[in-house]
N, C-alpha and C positions, 0 to 999 in steps of 0.2 A: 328750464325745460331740458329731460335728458336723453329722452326718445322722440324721435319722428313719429316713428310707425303707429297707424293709428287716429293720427292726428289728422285734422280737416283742413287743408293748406289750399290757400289762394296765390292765384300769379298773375301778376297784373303785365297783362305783354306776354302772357305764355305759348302766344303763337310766332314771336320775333325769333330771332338768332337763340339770346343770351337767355329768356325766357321759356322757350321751351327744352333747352338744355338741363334746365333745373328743373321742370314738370318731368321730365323722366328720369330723373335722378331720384329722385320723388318717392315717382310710382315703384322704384327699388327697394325705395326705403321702409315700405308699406305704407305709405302715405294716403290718405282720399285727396286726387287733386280736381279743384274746379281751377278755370280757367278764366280771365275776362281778357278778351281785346276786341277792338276796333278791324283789325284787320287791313290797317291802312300799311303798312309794312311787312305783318306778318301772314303767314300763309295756314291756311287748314292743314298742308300736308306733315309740319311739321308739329301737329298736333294729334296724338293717340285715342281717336275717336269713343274707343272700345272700353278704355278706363279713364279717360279724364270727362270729367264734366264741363261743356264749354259753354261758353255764355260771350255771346258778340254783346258789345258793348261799347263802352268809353268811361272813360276815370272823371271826367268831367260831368257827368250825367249821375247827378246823384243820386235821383233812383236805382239805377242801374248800380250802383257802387251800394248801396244798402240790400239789393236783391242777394246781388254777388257775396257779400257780406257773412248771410245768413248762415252761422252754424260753424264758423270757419276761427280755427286756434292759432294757424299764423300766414303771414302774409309776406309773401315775397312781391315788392314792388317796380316793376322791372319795364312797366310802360312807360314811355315818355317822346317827346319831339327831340331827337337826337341829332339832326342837322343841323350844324354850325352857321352853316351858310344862309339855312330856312329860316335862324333865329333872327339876321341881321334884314332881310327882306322884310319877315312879319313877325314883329318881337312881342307883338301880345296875343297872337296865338301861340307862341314858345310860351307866355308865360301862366296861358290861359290852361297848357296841358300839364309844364313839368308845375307851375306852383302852387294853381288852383286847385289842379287837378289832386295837384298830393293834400292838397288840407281837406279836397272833401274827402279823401280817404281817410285820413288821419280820424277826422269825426266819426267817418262810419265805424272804425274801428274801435274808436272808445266806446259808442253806442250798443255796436255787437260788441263787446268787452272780449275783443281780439287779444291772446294771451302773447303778441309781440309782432313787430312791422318791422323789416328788413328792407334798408332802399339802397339801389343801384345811384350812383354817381358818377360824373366823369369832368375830364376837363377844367377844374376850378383852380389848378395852380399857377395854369399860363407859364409864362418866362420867366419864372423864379430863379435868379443868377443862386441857384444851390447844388451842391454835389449831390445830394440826393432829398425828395420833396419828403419831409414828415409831415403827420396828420397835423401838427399845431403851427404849422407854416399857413398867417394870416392871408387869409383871401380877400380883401378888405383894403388890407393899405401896405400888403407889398407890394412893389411895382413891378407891372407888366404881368401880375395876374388875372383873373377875369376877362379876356380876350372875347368875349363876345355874350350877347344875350343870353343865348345858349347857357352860358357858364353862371352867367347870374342866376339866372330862373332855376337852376341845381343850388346853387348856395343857397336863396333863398326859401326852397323845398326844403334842406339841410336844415336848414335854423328853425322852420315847422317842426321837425320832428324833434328836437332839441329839447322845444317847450313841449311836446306832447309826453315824455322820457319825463323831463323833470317836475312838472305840474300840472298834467291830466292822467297821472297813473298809467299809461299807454308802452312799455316797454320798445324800445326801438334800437336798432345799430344801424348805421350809413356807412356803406362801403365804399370805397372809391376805388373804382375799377381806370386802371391805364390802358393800353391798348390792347383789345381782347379781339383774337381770332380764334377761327376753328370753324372745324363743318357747319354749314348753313347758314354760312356770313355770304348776303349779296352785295353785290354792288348797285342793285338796285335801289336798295332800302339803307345799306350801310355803307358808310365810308372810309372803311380802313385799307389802308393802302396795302397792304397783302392781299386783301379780296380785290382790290384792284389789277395789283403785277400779278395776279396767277391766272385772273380771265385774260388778261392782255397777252402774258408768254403763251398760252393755251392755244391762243387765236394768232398767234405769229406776229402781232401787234409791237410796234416798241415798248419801251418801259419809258413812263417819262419820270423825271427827278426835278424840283424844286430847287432852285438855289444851285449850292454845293453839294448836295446832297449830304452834307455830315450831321446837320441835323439828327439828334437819336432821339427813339423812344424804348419806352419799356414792353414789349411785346409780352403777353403771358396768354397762355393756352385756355380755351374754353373749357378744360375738365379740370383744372387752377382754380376759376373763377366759380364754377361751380361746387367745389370743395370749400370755398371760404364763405359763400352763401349757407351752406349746411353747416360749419362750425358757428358762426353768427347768430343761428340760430339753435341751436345746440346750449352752446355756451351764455351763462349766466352772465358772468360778469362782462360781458360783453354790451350790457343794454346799456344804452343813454350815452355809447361811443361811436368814434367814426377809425376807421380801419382802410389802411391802404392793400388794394390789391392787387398786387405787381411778381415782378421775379426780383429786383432789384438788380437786373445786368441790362446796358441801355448797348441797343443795336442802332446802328445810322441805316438812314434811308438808303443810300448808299450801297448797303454792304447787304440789304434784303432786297435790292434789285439783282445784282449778284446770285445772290441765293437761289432765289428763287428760278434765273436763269440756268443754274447746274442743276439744277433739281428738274426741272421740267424738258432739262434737253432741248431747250429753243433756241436758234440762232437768232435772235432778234438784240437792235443796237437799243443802247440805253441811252436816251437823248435829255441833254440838260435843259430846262427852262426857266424862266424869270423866277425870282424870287417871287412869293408869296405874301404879303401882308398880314399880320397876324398868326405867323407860322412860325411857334415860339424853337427855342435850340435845340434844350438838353429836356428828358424826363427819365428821370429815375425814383423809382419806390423805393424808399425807407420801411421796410419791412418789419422794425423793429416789435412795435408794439404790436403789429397783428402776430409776429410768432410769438411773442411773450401771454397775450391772453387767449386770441383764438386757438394759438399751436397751427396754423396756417404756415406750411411751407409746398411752395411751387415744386411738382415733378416734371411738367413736362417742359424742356428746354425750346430755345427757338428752333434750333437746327430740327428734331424731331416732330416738334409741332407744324415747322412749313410743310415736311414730308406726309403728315396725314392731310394736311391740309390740301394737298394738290391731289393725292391719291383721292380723295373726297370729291374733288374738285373732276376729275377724269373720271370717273365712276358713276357719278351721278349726272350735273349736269349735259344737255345735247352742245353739242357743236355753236349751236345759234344764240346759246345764253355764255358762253363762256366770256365775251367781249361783251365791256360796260356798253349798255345802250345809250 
């Protein structure tokens, strides 16, 4: 596929953060977008009433996912239960939305003869003692991957689509996104720790840290993530693989409390707390083969990217939403 435009694209979550970032990316491209979500995280307002087509729903409701369906060339898969924490309370409702949920996709899409399925992923490497994670780093039977239901019920959706790529005809690429921020990350709904330190320095609050705080992750910008969804699908050779979507430079927790405290001009103390369970070291992206097939390279750095983010962050939200409820 070489053009977007034109084309009858689905977004499943395209009222969340990361999905309706790519519904107006979309509508740039000349895209027709319809929309399906639940609404259980994501909001109306981040959704373009005027040109996208919405349809409240759920991925698990297979009517609803054959309705949504109809007429539609590719499919960006971007709904899911994304709490860590929700997975390990009730881990067959995690596995009821990200695994079920994606096979009745999958089927509807073979049914509508969907000409390709793009899925969002995260968290499946865990504590991988490696300098940097590649896509063929087993999630399975290295140790200290899979860290929680959560991580399963994404691999398992992963290995869906696998088969659907290679013996239902169904065209598919599985990105795995590291930590993605940027405008209209709550703390509500999402848990990433810069949507967290920016409400809390915002509101005078401390910053708290984990552990030692040196723990890194791979931080990459929501217009990153967004650009590696469009080459994914763009790109041909791309079907029936999984792609990492990273910067490949790993920042500690640590030093994006910092950050984010110059940047926002807060006197507020940064206070240590216990170690975490399950709060793996290092994550860094191996970039390799997404810049060798998709041509995916990261522009916007961390430094820059915290700066829109809090300007976003002061612009938009009131006073009374800045501090996590």
């Amino acid at each position: 596929m070489k053009d977007i435009r034109g084309s009858v694209v689905l977004v499943t979550g395209g009222a969340g953060f990361i999905g309706s970032h790519i519904a107006d990316r979309l509508l740039q491209l000349g895209a027709k977008v319809r929309v399906l979500d639940n609404l259980s995280t994501g909001t109306l307002a981040n959704v373009d009433r005027d040109r996208v087509e919405f349809v409240q729903g759920d991925v698990t409701d297979e009517g609803c996912v054959r309705d949504a369906l109809r007429g539609v060339d590719i499919v960006f898969h971007e709904a899911a239960q994304i709490n860590p924490a929700k997975a390990v309370v009730d881990p067959l409702f995690d596995f009821r939305v990200n695994a079920e949920g994606t096979v009745k996709l999958i089927l509807g899409c073979v049914q509508a003869r969907v000409k390709k399925l793009i899925m969002a992923c995260t968290n499946v490497y865990g504590n991988a003692d490696v300098p940097a994670m590649r896509e063929d780093l087993s999630t399975l039977t290295t140790p200290g991957s899979l860290l929680s239901p959560y991580a399963a019920s994404k691999v398992a959706a992963e290995a869906y689509l696998k088969v659907a790529n290679d013996e239902l005809g169904l065209p598919t690429v599985r990105l795995r996104y590291f930590n993605v921020f940027g405008p209209r990350q709550i703390t509500k709904s999402e848990s990433g720790v810069i949507a967290i330190y920016a409400r809390e320095a915002l509101a005078g609050n401390p910053l708290h840290v984990f552990g030692d705080g040196e723990q890194t992750r791979d931080f990459v910008y929501i217009d990153d993530v967004v650009e590696a969804n469009i080459l994914a699908a763009k790109v041909d050779a791309a079907n029936g693989n999984v792609f990492n979507v990273g910067t490949g430079v790993e920042t500690s927790i640590a030093a994006i409390a910092g950050k984010i405290r110059a940047i926002t001009g807060a006197d507020v103390p940064i206070v240590k707390k216990e170690h975490r369970a399950a709060d793996f070291r290092r994550a860094r992206a191996d970039l390799t083969v997404s810049r060798q097939v998709l041509g995916f390279e990261p522009r916007i750095g961390i430094d820059e990217g915290l700066k829109r983010y809090v300007q976003w962050c002061r612009s938009t939200l009131r006073s009374d939403e800045r501090a996590p409820a």
